[in-house]
Backbone as JSON Lines, residues from 0, in Angstrom:
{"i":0,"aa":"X","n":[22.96,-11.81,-6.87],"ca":[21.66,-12.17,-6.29],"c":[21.88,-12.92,-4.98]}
{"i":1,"aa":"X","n":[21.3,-12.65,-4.43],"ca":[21.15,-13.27,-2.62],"c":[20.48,-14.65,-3.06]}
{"i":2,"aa":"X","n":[21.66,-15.99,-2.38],"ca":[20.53,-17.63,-2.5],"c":[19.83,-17.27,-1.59]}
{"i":3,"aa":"X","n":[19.33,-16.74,-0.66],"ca":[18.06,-16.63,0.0],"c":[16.87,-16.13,-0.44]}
{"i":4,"aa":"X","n":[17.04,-15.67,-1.61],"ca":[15.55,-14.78,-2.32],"c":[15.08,-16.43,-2.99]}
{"i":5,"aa":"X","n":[15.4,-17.22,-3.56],"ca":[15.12,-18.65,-4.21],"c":[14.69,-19.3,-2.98]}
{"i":6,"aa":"X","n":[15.25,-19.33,-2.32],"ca":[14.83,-20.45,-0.71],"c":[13.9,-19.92,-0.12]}
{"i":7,"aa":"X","n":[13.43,-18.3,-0.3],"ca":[12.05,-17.76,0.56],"c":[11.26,-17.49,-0.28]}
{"i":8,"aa":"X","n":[11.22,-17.42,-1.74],"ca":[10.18,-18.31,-2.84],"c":[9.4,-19.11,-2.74]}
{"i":9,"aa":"X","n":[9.8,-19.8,-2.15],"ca":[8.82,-21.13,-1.82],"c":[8.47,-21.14,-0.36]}
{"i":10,"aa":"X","n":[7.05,-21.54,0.14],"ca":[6.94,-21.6,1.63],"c":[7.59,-23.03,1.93]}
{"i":11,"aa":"X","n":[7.65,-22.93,3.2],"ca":[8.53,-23.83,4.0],"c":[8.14,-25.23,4.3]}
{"i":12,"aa":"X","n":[8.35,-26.31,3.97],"ca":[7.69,-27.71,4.05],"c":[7.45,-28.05,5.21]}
{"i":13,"aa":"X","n":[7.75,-27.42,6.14],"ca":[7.33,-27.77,7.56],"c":[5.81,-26.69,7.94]}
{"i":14,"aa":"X","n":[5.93,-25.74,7.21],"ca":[5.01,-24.49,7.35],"c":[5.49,-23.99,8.6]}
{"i":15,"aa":"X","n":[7.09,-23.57,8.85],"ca":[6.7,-22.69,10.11],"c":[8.45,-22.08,9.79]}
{"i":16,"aa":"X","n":[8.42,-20.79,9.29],"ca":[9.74,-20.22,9.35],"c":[9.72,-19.25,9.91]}
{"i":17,"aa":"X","n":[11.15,-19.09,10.43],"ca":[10.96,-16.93,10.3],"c":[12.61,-16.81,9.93]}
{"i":18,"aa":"X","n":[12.99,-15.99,9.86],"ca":[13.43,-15.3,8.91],"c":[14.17,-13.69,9.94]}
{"i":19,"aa":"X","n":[15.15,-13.79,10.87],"ca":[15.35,-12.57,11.28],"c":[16.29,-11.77,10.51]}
{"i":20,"aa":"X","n":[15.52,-10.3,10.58],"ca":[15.83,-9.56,9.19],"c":[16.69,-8.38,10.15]}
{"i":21,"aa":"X","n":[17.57,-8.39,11.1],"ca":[17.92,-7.36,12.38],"c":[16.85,-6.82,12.91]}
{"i":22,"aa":"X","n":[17.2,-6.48,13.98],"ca":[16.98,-5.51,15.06],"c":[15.49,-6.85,15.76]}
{"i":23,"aa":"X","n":[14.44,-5.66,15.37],"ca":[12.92,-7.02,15.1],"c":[12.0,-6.52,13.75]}
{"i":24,"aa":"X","n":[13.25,-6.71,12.61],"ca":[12.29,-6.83,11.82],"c":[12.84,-8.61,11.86]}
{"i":25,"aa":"X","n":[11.48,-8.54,11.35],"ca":[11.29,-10.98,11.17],"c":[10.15,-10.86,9.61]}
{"i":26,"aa":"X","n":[10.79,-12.09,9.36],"ca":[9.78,-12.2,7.9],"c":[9.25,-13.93,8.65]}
{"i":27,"aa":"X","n":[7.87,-13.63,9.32],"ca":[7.18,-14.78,9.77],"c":[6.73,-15.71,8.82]}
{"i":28,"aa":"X","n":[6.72,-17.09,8.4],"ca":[6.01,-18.16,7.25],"c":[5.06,-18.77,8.17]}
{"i":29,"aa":"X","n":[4.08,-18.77,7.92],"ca":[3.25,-19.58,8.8],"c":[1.75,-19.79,8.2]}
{"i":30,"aa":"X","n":[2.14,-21.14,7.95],"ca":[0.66,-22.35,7.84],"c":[0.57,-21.42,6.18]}
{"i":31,"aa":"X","n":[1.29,-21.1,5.44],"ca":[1.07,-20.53,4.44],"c":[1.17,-19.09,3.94]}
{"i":32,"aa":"X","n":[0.85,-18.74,5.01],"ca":[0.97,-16.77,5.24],"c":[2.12,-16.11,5.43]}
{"i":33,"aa":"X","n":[2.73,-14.8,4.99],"ca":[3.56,-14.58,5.21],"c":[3.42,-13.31,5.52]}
{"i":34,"aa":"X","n":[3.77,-12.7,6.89],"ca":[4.02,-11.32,7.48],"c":[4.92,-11.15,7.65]}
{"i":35,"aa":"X","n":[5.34,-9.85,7.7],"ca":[6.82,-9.1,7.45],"c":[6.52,-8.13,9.07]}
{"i":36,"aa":"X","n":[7.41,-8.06,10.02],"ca":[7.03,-7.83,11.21],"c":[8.09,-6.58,11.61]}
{"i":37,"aa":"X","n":[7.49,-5.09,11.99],"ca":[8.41,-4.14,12.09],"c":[9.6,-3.87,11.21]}
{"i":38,"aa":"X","n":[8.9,-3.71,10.03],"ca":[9.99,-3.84,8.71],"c":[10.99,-2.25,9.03]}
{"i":39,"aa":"X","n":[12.28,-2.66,9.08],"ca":[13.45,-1.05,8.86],"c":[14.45,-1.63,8.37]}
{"i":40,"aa":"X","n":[14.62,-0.77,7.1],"ca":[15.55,-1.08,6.16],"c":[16.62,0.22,6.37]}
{"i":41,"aa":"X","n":[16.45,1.18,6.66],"ca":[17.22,2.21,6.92],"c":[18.18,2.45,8.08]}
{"i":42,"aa":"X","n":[19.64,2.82,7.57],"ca":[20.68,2.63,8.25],"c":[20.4,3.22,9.43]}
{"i":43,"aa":"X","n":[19.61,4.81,10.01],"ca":[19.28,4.77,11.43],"c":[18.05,5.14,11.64]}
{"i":44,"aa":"X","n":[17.44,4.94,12.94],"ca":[16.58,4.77,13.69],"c":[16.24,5.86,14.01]}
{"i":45,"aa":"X","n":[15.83,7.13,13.38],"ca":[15.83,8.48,13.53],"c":[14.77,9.28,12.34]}
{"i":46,"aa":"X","n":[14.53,10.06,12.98],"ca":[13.95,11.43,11.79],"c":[14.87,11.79,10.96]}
{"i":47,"aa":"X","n":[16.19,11.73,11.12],"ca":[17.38,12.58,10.39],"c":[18.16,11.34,9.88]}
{"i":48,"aa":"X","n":[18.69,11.51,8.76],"ca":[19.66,10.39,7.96],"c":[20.92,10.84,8.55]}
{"i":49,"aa":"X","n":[21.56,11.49,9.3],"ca":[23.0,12.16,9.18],"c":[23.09,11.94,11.19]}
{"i":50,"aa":"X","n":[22.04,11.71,11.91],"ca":[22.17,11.68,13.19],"c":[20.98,10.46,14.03]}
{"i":51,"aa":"X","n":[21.37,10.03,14.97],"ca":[20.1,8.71,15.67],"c":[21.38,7.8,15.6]}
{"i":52,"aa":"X","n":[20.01,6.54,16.03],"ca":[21.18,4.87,16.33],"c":[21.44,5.05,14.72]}
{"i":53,"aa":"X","n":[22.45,4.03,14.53],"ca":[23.01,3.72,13.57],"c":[22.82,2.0,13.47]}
{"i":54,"aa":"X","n":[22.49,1.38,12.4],"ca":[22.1,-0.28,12.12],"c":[23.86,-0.76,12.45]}
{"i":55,"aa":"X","n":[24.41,-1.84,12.94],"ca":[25.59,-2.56,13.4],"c":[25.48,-2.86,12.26]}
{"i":56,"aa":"X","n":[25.06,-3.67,11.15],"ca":[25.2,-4.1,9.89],"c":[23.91,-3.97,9.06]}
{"i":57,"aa":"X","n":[24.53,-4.48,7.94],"ca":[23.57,-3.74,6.5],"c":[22.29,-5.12,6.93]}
{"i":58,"aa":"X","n":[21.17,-4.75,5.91],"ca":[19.82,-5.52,6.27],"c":[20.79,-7.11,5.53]}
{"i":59,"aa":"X","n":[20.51,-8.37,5.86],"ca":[20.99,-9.49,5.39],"c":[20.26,-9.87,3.89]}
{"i":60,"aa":"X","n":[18.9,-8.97,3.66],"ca":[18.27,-8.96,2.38],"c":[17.5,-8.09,1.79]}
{"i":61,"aa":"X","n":[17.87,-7.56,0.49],"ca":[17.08,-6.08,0.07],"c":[15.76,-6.63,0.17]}
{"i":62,"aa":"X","n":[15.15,-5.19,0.16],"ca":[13.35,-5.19,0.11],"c":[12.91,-5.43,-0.88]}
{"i":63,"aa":"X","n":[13.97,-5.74,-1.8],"ca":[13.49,-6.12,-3.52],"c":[13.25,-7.21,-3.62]}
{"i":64,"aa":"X","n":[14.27,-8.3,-2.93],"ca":[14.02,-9.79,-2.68],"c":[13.52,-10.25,-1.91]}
{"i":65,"aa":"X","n":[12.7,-9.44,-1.23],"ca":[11.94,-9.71,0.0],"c":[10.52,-11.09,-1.41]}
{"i":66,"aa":"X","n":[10.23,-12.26,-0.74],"ca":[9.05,-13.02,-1.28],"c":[7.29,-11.92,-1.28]}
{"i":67,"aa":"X","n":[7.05,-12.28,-1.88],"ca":[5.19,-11.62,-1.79],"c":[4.74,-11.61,-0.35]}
{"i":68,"aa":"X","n":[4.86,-10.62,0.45],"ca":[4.11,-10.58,1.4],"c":[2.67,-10.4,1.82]}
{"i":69,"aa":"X","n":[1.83,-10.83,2.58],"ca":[0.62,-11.37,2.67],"c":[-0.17,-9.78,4.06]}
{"i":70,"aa":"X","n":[0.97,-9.69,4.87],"ca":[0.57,-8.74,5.28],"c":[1.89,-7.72,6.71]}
{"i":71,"aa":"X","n":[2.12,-6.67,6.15],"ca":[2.99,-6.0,7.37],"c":[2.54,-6.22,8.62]}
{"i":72,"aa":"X","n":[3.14,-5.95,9.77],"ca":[2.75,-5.91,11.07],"c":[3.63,-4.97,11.75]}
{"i":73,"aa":"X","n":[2.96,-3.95,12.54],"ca":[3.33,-3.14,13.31],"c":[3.33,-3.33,14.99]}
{"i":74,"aa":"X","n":[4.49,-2.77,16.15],"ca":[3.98,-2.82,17.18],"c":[3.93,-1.87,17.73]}
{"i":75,"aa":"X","n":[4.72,-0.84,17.24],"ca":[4.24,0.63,17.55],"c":[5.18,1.31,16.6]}
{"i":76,"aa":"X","n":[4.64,2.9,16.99],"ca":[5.54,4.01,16.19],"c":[6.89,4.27,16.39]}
{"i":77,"aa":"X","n":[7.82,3.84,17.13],"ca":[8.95,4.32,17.38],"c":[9.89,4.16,16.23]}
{"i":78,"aa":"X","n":[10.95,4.65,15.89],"ca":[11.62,4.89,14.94],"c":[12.35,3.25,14.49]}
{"i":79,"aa":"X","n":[12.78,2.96,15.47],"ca":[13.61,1.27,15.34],"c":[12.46,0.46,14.99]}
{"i":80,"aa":"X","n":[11.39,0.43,14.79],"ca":[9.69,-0.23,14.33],"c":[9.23,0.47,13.33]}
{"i":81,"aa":"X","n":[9.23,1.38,12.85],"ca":[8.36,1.63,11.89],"c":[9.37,3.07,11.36]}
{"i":82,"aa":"X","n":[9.73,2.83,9.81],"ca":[10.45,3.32,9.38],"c":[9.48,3.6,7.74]}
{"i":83,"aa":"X","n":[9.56,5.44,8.22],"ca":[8.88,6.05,6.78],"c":[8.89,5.5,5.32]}
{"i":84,"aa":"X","n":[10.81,5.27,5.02],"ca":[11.04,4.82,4.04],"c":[10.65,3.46,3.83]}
{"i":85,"aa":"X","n":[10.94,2.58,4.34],"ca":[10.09,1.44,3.98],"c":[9.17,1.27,3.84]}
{"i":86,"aa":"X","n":[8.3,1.9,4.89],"ca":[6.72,1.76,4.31],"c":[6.2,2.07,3.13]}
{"i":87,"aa":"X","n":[7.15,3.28,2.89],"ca":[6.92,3.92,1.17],"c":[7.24,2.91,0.18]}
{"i":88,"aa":"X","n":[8.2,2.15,0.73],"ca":[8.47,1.53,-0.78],"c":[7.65,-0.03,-0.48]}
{"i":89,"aa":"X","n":[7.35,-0.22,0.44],"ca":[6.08,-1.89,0.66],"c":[4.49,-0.89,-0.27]}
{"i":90,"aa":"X","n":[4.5,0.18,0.11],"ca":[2.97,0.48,-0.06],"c":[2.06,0.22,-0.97]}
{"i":91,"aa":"X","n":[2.51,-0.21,-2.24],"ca":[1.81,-0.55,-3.38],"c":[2.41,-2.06,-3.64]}
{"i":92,"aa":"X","n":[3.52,-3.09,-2.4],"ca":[3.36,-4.26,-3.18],"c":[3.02,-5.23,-1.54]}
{"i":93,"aa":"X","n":[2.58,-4.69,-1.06],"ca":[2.11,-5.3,0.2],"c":[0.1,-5.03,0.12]}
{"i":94,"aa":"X","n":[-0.9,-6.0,0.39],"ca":[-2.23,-5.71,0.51],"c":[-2.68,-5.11,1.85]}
{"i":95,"aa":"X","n":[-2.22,-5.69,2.76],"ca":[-2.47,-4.78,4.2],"c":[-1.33,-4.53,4.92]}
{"i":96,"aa":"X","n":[-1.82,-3.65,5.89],"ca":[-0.62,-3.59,7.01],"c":[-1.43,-3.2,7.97]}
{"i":97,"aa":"X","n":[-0.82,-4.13,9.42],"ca":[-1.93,-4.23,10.08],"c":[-0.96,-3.35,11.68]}
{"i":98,"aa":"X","n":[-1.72,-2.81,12.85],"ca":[-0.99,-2.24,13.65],"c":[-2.06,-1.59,14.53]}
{"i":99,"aa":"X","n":[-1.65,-1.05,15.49],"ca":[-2.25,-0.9,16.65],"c":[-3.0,0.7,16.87]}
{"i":100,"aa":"X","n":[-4.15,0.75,17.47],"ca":[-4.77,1.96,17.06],"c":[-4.04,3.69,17.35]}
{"i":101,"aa":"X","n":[-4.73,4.65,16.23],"ca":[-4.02,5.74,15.73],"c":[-2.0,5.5,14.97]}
{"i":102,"aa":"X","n":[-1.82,4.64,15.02],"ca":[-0.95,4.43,14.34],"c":[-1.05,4.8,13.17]}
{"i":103,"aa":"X","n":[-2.41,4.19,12.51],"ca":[-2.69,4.05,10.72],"c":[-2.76,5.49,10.35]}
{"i":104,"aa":"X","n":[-2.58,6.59,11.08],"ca":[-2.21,8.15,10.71],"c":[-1.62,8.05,10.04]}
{"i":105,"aa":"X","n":[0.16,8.02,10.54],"ca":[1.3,8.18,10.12],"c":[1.49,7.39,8.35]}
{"i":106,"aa":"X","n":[-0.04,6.24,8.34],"ca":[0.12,5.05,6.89],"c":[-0.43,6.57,6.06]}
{"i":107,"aa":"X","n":[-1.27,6.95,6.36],"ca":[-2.07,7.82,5.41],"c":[-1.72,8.75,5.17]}
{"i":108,"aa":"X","n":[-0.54,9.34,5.7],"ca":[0.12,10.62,5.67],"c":[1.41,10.08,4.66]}
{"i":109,"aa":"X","n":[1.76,8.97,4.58],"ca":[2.81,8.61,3.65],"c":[2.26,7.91,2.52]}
{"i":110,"aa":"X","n":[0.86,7.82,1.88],"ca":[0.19,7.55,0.91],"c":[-0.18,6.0,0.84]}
{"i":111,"aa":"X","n":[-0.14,5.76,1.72],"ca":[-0.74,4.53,2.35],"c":[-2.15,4.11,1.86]}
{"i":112,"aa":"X","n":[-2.76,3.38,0.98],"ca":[-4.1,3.28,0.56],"c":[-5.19,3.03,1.93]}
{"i":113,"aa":"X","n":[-6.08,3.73,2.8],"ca":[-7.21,3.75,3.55],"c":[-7.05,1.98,3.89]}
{"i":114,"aa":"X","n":[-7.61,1.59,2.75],"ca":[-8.42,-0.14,2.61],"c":[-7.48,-0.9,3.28]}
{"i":115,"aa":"X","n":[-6.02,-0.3,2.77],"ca":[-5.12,-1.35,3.27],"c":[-4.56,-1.43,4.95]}
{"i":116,"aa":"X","n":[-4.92,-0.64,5.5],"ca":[-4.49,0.03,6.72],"c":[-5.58,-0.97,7.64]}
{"i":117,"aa":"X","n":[-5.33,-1.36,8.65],"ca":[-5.64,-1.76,9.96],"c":[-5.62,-1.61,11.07]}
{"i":118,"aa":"X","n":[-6.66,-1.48,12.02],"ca":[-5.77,-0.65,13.4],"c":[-6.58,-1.54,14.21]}
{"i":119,"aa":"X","n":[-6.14,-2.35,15.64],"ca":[-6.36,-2.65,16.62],"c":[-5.97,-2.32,17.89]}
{"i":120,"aa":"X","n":[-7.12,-2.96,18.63],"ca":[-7.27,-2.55,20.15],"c":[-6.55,-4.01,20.62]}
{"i":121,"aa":"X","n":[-6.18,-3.72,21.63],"ca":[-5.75,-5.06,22.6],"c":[-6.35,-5.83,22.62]}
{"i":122,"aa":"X","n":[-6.21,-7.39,22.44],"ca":[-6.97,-8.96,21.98],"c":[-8.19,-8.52,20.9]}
{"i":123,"aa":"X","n":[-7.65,-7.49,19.87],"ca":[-8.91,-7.65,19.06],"c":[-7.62,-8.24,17.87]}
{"i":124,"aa":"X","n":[-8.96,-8.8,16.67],"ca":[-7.93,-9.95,15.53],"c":[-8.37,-9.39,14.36]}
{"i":125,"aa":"X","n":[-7.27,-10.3,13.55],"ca":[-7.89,-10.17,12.01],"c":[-7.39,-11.32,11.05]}
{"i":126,"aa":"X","n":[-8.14,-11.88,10.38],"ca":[-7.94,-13.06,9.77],"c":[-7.31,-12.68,8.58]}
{"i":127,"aa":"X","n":[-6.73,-13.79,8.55],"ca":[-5.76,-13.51,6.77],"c":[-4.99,-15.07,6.23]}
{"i":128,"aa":"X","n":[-6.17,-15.49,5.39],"ca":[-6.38,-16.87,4.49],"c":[-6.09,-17.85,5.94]}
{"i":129,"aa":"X","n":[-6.77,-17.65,6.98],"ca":[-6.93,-18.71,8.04],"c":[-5.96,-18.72,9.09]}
{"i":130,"aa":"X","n":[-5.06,-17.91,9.04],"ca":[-3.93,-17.48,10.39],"c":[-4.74,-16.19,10.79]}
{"i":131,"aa":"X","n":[-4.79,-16.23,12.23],"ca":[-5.46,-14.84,12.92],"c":[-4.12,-14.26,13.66]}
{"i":132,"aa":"X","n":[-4.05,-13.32,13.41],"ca":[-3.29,-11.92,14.41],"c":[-4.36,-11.37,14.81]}
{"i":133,"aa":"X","n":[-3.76,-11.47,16.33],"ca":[-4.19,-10.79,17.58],"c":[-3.67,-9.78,18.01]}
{"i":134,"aa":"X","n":[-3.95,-8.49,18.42],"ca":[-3.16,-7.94,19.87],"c":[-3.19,-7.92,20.66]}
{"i":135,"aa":"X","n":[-1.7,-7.98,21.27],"ca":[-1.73,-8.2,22.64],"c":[-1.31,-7.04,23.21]}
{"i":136,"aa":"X","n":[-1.49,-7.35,24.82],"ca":[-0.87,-6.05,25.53],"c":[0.33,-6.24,25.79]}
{"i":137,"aa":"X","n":[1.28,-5.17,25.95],"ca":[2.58,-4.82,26.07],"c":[2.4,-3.55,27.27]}
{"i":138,"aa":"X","n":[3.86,-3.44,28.0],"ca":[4.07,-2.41,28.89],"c":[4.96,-1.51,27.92]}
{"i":139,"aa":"X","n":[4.72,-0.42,27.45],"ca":[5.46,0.37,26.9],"c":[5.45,1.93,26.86]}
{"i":140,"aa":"X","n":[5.87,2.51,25.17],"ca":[4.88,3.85,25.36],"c":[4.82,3.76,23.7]}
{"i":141,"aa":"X","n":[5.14,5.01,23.49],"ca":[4.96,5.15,21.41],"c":[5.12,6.78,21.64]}
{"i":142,"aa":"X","n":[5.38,7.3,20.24],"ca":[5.68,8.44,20.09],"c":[6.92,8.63,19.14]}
{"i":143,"aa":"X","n":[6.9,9.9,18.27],"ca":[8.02,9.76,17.02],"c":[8.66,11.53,17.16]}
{"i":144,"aa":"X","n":[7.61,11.79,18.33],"ca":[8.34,13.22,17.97],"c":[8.06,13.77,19.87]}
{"i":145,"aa":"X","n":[8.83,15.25,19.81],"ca":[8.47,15.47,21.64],"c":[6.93,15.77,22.12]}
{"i":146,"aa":"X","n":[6.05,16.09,20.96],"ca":[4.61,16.46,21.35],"c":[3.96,15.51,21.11]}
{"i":147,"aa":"X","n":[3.87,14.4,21.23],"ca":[3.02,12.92,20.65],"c":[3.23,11.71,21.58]}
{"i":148,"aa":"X","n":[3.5,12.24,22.31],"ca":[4.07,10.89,23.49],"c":[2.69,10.17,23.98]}
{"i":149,"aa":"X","n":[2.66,8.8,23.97],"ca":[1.47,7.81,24.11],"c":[0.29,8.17,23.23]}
{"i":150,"aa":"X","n":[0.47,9.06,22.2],"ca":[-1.0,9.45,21.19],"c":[-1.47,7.85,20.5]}
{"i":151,"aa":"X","n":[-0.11,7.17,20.44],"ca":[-0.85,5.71,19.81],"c":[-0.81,4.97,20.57]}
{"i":152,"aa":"X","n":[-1.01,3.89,20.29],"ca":[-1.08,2.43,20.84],"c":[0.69,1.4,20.87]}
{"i":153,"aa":"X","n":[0.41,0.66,21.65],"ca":[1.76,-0.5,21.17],"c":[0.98,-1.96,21.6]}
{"i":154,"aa":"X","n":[1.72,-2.62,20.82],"ca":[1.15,-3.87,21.5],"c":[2.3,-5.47,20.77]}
{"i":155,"aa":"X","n":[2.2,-6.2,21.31],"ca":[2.71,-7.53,20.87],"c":[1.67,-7.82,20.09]}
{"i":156,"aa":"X","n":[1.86,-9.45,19.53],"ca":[1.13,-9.9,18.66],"c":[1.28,-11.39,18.74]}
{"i":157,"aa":"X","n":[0.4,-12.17,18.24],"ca":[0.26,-13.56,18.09],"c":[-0.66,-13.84,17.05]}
{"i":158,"aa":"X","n":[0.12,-14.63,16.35],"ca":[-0.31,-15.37,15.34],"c":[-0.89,-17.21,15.18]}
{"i":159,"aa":"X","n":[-1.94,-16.63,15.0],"ca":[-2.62,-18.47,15.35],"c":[-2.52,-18.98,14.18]}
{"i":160,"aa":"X","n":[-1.97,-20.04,13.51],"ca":[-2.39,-20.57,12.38],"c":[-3.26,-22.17,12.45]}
{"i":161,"aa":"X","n":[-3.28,-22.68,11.51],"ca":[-4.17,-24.2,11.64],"c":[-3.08,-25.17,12.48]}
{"i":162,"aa":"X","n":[-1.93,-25.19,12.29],"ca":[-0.86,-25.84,12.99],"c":[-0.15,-25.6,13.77]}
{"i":163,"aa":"X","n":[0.18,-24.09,13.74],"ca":[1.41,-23.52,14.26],"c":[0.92,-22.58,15.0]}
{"i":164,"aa":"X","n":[1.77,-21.48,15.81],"ca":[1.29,-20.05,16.73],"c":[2.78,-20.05,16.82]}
{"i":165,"aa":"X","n":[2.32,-18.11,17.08],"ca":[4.03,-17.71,17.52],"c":[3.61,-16.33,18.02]}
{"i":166,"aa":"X","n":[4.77,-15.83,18.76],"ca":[4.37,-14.94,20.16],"c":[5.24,-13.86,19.86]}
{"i":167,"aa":"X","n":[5.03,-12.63,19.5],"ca":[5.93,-11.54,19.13],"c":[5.69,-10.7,20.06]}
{"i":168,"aa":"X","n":[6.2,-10.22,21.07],"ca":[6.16,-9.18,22.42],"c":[5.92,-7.65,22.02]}
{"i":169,"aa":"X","n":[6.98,-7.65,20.85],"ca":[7.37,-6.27,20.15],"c":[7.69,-5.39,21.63]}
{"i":170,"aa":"X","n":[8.16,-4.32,21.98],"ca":[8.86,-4.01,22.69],"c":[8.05,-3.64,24.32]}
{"i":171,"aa":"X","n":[8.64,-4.48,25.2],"ca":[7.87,-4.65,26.43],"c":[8.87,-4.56,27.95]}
{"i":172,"aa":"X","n":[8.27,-3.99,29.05],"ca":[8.78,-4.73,30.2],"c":[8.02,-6.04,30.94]}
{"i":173,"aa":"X","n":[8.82,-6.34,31.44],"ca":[7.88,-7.46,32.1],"c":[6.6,-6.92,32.9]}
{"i":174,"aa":"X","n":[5.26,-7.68,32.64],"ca":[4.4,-7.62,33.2],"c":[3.46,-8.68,33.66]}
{"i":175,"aa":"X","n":[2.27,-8.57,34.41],"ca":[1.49,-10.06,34.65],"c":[1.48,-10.46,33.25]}
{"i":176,"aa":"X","n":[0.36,-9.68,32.82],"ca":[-0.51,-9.95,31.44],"c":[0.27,-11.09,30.25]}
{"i":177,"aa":"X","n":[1.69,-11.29,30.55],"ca":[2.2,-12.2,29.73],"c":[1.8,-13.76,30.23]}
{"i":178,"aa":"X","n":[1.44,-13.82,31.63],"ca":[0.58,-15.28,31.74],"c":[-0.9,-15.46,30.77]}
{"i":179,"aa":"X","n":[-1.47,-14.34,30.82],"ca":[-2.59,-14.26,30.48],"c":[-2.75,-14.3,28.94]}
{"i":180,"aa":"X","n":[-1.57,-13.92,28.43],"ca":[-1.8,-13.95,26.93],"c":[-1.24,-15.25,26.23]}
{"i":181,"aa":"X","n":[-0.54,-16.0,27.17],"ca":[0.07,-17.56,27.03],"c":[-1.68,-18.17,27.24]}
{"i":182,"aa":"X","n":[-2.13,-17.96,28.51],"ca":[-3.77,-18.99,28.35],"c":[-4.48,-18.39,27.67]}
{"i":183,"aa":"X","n":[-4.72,-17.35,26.93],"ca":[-5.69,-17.58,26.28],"c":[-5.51,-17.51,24.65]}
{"i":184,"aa":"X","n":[-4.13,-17.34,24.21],"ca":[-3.8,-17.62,23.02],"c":[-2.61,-18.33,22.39]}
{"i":185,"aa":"X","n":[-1.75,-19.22,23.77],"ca":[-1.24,-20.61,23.7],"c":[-1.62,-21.42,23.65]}
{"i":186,"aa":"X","n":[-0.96,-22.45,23.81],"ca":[1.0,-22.53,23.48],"c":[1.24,-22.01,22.19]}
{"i":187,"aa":"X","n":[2.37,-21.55,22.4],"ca":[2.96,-21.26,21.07],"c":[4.85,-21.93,21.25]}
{"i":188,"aa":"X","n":[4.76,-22.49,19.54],"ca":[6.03,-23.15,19.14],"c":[6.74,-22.3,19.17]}
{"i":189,"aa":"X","n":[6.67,-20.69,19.15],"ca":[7.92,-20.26,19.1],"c":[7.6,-18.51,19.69]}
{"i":190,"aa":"X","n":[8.54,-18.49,20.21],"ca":[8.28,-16.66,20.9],"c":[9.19,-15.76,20.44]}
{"i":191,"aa":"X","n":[9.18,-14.69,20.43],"ca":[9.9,-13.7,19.69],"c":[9.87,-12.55,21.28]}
{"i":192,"aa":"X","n":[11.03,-12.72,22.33],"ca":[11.23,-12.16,22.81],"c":[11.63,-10.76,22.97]}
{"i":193,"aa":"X","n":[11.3,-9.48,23.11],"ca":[12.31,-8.35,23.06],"c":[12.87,-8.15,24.36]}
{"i":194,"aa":"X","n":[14.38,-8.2,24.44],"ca":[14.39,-8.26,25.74],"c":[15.97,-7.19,26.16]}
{"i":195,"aa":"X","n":[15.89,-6.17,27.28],"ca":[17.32,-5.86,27.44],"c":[17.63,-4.08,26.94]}
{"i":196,"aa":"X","n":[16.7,-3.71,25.91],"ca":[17.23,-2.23,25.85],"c":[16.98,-1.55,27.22]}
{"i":197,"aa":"X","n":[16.03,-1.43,28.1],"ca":[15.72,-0.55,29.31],"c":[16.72,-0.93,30.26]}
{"i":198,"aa":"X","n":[17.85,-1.94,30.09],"ca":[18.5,-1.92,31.3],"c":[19.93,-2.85,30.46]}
């Protein structure tokens, strides 16, 4: 048994953890809530098990010992973000999963319950037991296959809680709009940079 499945049992006495699970999956704690952020448990980043990136090392904790999660978070479709198999196996012990619009296709095509699915537009939110996720804008694209390029959305995210906030980019180049999403949904204690694959 992993001592980390006992230590993420319990929320955090400070109320503010995370938890990096590789690449950007993060298991966020905050003000009570707990989101699981671009969950991939699978060794590569591909349509095919036998060809794509390959993970540098194994996940640091199975999805079995993963604590009760409160709600997934998506920032777009690309393969290193959103991974079939996992979603299959969160889908009946996770209540929502929340992500950026036409995304929630790909939930319903892998038996994803309707109710539980979420889709947002840029700075639109959704509350969950008093922490709000937002989206934000990101410079990016999305797409999982060669005929689908920009069909969805991408976006960062921020999480407001009663005490705490934290700033997840999910995959971006630099743009203005990152002043803009500091004033109107900062400060935040902690940022979750993606930074460095485009160059």
């Amino acid at each position: 048994a992993n001592p980390r499945h006992s230590e993420l049992s319990k929320h955090p006495v400070s109320g503010l953890r995370l938890t990096w699970l590789g690449h950007s999956t993060f298991l966020v704690e905050l003000d009570g809530v707990r989101i699981l952020i671009d969950p991939v448990w699978a060794d590569r980043a591909s349509p095919f098990s036998y060809m794509g990136p390959k993970r540098f090392f194994a996940p640091p904790l199975a999805l079995s010992s993963l604590p009760n999660i409160d709600a997934v978070v998506i920032s777009h479709d690309h393969y290193d973000h959103l991974d079939h198999q996992t979603i299959v196996t969160l889908k009946d012990k996770v209540p929502l999963f929340i992500m950026p619009l036409g995304v929630g296709a790909h939930f319903q095509s892998w038996g994803v319950a309707e109710e539980k699915i979420v889709e947002l537009d840029w700075w639109q939110s959704r509350q969950i037991k008093g922490v709000t996720l937002v989206a934000t804008p990101a410079r990016h694209f999305s797409g999982r296959s060669l005929t689908d390029r920009n069909q969805t959305l991408w976006a960062g995210w921020a999480f407001q809680g009663p005490k705490h906030r934290i700033f997840y980019s999910g995959d971006t180049a630099m743009f203005p709009e990152f002043a803009d999403i500091g004033k109107r949904l900062g400060p935040f204690d902690l940022t979750l940079m993606e930074v460095g694959a485009y160059d």
